[in-house]
N, C-alpha and C positions, 0 to 999 in steps of 0.2 A: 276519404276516397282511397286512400292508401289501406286501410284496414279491408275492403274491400277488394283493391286491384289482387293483395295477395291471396286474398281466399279465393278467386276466379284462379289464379295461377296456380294456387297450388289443388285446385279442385281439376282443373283442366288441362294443363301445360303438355303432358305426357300424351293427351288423348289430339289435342293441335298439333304437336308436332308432328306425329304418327300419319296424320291426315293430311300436311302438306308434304311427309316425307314423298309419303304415295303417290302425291298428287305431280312431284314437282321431283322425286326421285334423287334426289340430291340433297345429301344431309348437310352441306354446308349452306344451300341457298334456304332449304326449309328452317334451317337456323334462321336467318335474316330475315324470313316471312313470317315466321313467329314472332319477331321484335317488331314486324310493322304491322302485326296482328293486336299487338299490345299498345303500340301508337294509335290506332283506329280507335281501343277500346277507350283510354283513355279521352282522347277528344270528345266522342260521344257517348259515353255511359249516362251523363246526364239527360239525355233523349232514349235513352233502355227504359220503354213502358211496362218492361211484361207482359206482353201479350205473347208471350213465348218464353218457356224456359230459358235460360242462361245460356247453356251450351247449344240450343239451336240459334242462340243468336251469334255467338263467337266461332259458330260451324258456318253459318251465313258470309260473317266478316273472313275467315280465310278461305273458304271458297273465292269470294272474291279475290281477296287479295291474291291467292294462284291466278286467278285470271290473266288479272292486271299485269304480272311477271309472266303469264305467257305470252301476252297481247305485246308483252315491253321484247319479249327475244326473237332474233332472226329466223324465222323457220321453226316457228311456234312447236307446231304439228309433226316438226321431227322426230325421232327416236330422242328421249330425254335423259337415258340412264345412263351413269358416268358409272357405279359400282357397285356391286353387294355387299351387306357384312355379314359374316355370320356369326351366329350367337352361340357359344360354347353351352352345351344343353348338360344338368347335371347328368349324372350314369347312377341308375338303380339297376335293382335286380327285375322288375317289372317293366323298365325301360324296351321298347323294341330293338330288333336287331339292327346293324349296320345298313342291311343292305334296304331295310324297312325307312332309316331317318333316311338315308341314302336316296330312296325312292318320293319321300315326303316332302323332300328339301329341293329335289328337281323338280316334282310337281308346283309347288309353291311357286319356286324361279319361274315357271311356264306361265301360271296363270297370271303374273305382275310382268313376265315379259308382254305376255299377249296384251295384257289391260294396259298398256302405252298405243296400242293402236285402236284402244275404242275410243270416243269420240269423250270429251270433256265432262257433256251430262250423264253420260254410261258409266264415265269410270267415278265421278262423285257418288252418283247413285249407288254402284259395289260397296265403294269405299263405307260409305255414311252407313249406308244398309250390315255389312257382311263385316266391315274392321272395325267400323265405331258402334255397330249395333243400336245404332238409333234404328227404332219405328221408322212404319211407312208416314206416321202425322209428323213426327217429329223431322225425318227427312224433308216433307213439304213444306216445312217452315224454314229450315235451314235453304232450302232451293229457291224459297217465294214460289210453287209450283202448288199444281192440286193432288191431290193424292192421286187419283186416276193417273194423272199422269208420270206421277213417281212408279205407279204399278208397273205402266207403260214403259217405259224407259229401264226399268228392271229388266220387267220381262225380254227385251229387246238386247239390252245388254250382255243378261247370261247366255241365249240365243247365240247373241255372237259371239262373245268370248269363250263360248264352246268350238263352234264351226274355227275361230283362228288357231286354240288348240291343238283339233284335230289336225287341220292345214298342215303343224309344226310337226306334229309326230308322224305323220303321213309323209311328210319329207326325209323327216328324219330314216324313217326305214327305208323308204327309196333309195336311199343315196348313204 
């Protein structure tokens, strides 16, 4: 089992974290959901049939486990983000300008501010979809969902996470 738990970890740990960072926007609790992502696995690996890849099963178990820690905090549904970090990007000669990362790195911040106010299924589905790059099949196994309705819920999602965009920067010049 242990020759095992490490090849799951070291195949996938970077890509879990990533997804509950998202999910849960806080690198110290996505810390602590990883390790109870890792308790989950452990308990039940011996019940892992394969009727689904690896990772859409460990994408299943922490989606859950986000649940569960939203379901556990006061005012679930609040704003969840405590802070950004940013990542020191190397400098080439091919590299864009200032004003280009500049422009890149506020867009980025918009679209993961806005995706705190889509709803739970929307913002897994971006995630799963557009960060972890799983398929629409592979997304429906990690959801327990149909594909149709993974479409759905895409489509819905970017929908809106456009229209709250627009909202932000339409404010933004107003005022």
């Amino acid at each position: 089992m242990e020759a095992i738990f490490n090849e799951l970890y070291k195949k996938y740990h970077n890509d879990l974290f990533n997804f509950l960072f998202y999910m849960i926007q806080s690198r110290e609790q996505a810390e602590d959901l990883v390790q109870e992502v890792y308790i989950r696995v452990l308990k039940s690996y011996q019940n892992f049939n394969g009727d689904s890849s690896e990772k859409t099963w460990l994408f299943a178990i922490a989606r859950n486990v986000a649940i569960d820690h939203f379901r556990k905090q006061k005012g679930w549904k609040q704003k969840m983000i405590t802070k950004w970090e940013l990542v020191d990007l190397p400098i080439k000669d091919d590299s864009p300008q200032p004003d280009e990362v500049v422009f890149h790195l506020e867009e980025k911040l918009l679209v993961y501010k806005c995706l705190e106010k889509c709803s739970i299924d929307q913002r897994s589905v971006i995630l799963l979809r557009f960060i972890q790059e799983l398929s629409i099949i592979e997304t429906a196994k990690v959801l327990g969902w149909k594909e149709s309705k993974v479409k759905t819920t895409q489509h819905r999602a970017i929908k809106h996470l456009k229209n709250l965009m627009n909202e932000v920067i339409q404010k933004e010049m107003a005022g």
